[in-house]
C-alpha positions, 0 to 999 in steps of 0.5 A: 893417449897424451895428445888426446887428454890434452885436447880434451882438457881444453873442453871438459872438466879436467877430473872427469877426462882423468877418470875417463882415460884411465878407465878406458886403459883398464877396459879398452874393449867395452868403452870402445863399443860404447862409442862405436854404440853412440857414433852409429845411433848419432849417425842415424838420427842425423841422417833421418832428420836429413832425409825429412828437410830436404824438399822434394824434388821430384815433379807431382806425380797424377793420382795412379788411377790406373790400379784402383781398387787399392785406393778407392775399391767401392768406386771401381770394384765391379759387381759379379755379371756377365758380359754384356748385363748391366743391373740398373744401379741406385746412385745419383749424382751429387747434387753440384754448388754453383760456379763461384762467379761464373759468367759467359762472358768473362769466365776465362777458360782453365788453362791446361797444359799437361806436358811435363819435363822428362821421358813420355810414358805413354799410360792412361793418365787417369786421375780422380774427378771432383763431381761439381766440375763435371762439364766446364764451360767459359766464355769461349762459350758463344764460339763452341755453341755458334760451331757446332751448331752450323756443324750439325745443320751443315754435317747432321748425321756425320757428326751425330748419331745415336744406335737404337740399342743406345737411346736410353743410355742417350737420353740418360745422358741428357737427363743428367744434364738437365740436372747438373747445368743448372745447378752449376751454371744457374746464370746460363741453364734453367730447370723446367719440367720437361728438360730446361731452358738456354737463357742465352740463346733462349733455346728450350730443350724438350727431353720428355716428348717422343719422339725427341725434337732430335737425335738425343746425342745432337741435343746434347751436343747443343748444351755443352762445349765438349764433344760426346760418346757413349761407349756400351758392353755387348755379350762378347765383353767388348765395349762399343761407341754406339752414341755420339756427337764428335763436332769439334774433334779436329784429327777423327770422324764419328763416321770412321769410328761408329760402332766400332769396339773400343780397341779397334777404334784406338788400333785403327787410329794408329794410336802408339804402344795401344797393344803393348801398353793400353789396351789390357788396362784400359779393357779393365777399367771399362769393365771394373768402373763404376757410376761413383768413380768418375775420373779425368784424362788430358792430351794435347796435339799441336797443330799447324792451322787455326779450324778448331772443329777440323784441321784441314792441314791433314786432307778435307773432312771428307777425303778419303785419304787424311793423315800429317802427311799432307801437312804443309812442312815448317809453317810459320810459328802464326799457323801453329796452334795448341790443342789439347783435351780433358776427358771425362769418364764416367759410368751411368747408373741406369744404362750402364753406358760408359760416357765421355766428355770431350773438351777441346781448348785450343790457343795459338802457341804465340801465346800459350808461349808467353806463359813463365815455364811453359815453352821451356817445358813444352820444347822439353816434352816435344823432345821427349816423344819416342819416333813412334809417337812423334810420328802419331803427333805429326812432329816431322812437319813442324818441329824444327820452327816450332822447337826454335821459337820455343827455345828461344821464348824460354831463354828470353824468360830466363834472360829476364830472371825466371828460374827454371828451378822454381817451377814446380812450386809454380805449376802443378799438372796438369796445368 
C-alpha cells in the first residue's frame, strides 16, 4: 500500500490519493469492483476502435450471386409456371449512353485477368451486370468480324444453327441488338427501319424480311465480337442449347453440343465438380432468372498455340478424337497463350430463352507477364488448381516452362521494388 501511494503522489494530487487509499482500506470490496468495472469497459473500447482501423486484408470477394433472392429478389424471384410455359413479360431494356470515346481502332480491350491467390473454388462465379456494358467491342474489333466471317463461309452450319422451336427467341436476339448497338457504339451501328447498318464494313442487316437473308443466329454472330447461345425450357424443366453461333470457342463445337440439355452439355465436357458442385445451383438459377436480372461470369484456359478460333494443339476441328492429350508437352513460353472469357447471362423477356454472350480475349502470356502482380499471382492460381481441375486445364502439358517463366517474371518485378503486399489496392477482380 505504501509503494502504491508513493507512486501515485508523483501524478495526482496528493489529498485526493490520501482520501482514495483510506476509503479503499474501509471498503475494499466495492472500489475493487469499480476498477475491475472500468478496466473491462477501457478494454473494450480499445479493442472495438482496433478492429475499425485495421485495414482489410482480405482479396474482394465477387458479389455471391449465387443465392440471389436474399439481395435483389425482384430480379431473380421467379413466377409460379409450369415447366417449359414462358409468359411473355413486359420489360425492356435500358436504354444504354454511348461508349465514352469508344473508337475501333483505338479503344484497347479491357484487360481481364480473373485468377486470384489462394485455393480455386470451383462455384459460378456469378456477379451483377451493369445493363450499358452489355456487349463489348474494342479494336480487336476488325480481326473478330474478318474470323468469323470466313468461319461461317467456310463452317456454315457447324458453327451456326438455329432449332425451329427457337427462331423467335432468335430473332429476339437480333432485336435487342439493333437496338442497344447503336445506342452504345453510335460511331460503328446506325439504326434503320428494318434493323441497322455496320458503318465499317457497310454491311446492312435486315431482320424484318422473311425469310431472313440468313440464319438469324449467324447474323448475330456478324454484329458482335462474342460467340452466341440460346438456352430454351421444355416441359421436362431442363433447359436446352437450341440456338447458337460458337465461332471462336477454341476447345468445343456447336456440333457437339447442339441440343443437348444443360447438364449434359457441362457432363460430357467433363467439366470438374459439375455434379457435386454446380449442377443444382446452376439448374436454380436457369429456372429463377429473370429478364431484369442480368449477370456476368469469367474463366480463363491457357493454351499452347496462337488460333483464337480453334486450338489445334487439342486435334483438328473435326477429328473425332480431341483432347490435351495430343497437346505438344513443354512448348516454349512464345506458343503459350492467355484465353479467357466474360459471359453474359440474361433472360429474354418475349421468348423466355436464357442467352449467353461469349467474349473471347486472348493474349500471349509474354505480355500479359509484363503486367506489376499478374505473374505472380497467375503462377499462384495455376498452382492452386486441385488434379482434377488441372487435368481439365491441360495443366500437365505445359506447367512446368510456363510456371518457371512466371516465377521468374515475378521476382524480376520484386527485384525492381514491386511490393506484393500492395496488390490489392491495385487490382480489383476480375481484373
Amino acid at each position: 500500500m505504501d509503494k502504491y501511494q508513493q507512486w501515485a503522489e508523483q501524478f495526482f494530487d496528493r489529498e485526493i490519493v490520501l482520501e482514495t487509499v483510506q476509503n479503499f482500506a474501509r471498503h475494499p470490496k466495492p472500489i475493487l469492483y469499480g476498477v475491475l468495472l472500468a478496466a473491462v469497459l477501457a478494454w473494450l473500447v480499445v479493442s472495438a476502435f482496433q478492429k475499425f482501423k485495421q485495414p482489410t486484408t482480405g482479396r474482394a470477394n465477387t458479389p455471391d450471386l449465387e443465392k440471389p433472392a436474399a439481395r435483389t429478389p425482384s430480379k431473380f424471384k421467379a413466377p409460379e409456371r409450369p415447366p417449359g410455359v414462358w409468359v411473355p413479360i413486359d420489360f425492356k431494356r435500358p436504354a444504354a449512353p454511348p461508349y465514352p470515346d469508344w473508337d475501333v481502332h483505338n479503344t484497347k480491350p479491357l484487360p481481364y485477368r480473373p485468377f486470384r491467390h489462394g485455393p480455386y473454388y470451383i462455384t459460378m462465379g456469378l456477379r451483377s451486370m451493369h445493363w450499358d456494358e452489355w456487349i463489348e467491342l474494342d479494336n480487336h474489333y476488325p480481326r473478330y468480324h474478318a474470323d468469323k466471317a470466313r468461319r461461317i463461309k467456310e463452317r456454315g452450319h457447324k458453327c451456326c444453327r438455329t432449332a425451329p422451336e427457337a427462331f423467335d427467341g432468335a430473332v429476339e436476339l437480333l432485336e435487342e441488338f439493333c437496338d442497344y448497338l447503336p445506342q452504345r457504339y453510335p460511331s460503328l451501328y446506325r439504326k434503320t427501319a428494318v434493323g441497322m447498318d455496320n458503318l465499317l464494313t457497310g454491311e446492312t442487316f435486315n431482320i424484318i424480311e422473311r425469310p431472313l437473308a440468313e440464319d438469324p443466329m449467324q447474323m448475330a454472330a456478324r454484329m458482335v465480337q462474342d460467340d452466341l447461345a440460346i438456352m430454351f425450357e421444355r416441359p421436362d424443366g431442363q433447359y436446352y442449347l437450341l440456338a447458337g453461333a460458337i465461332l471462336l470457342a477454341g476447345f468445343w463445337r456447336l456440333e457437339d453440343k447442339f441440343g443437348m440439355p444443360l447438364s449434359e452439355i457441362h457432363t460430357s465436357g467433363d467439366v470438374p465438380g459439375f455434379k457435386e458442385k454446380l449442377e443444382k445451383g446452376m439448374m436454380n438459377f436457369f429456372r429463377r432468372v429473370q429478364p431484369n436480372g442480368p449477370v456476368l461470369r469469367n474463366n480463363y484456359f491457357i493454351q499452347v498455340d496462337d488460333e483464337l478460333a480453334w486450338s489445334q494443339s487439342i486435334g483438328g476441328e473435326d477429328s473425332k478424337g480431341i483432347g490435351w492429350y495430343t497437346a505438344e508437352k513443354n512448348k516454349a513460353i512464345e506458343h503459350h497463350h492467355f484465353r479467357t472469357e466474360r459471359q453474359s447471362l440474361r433472360r429474354l423477356p418475349r421468348s423466355g430463352g436464357v442467352v449467353f454472350t461469349i467474349r473471347t480475349y486472348f493474349h500471349p502470356i509474354t505480355e500479359i507477364a509484363e503486367q506489376p502482380y499478374v505473374p505472380g499471382r497467375l503462377a499462384n492460381a495455376v498452382r492452386s488448381w486441385g488434379d482434377d481441375v488441372g487435368k481439365y486445364k491441360g495443366r500437365e502439358r505445359y506447367q512446368d516452362v510456363l510456371l518457371e517463366f512466371l516465377d521468374k517474371k515475378h521476382q524480376e518485378q520484386i527485384e525492381n521494388g514491386l511490393e506484393p503486399e500492395k496488390e490489392e489496392g491495385v487490382h480489383q477482380y476480375p481484373y
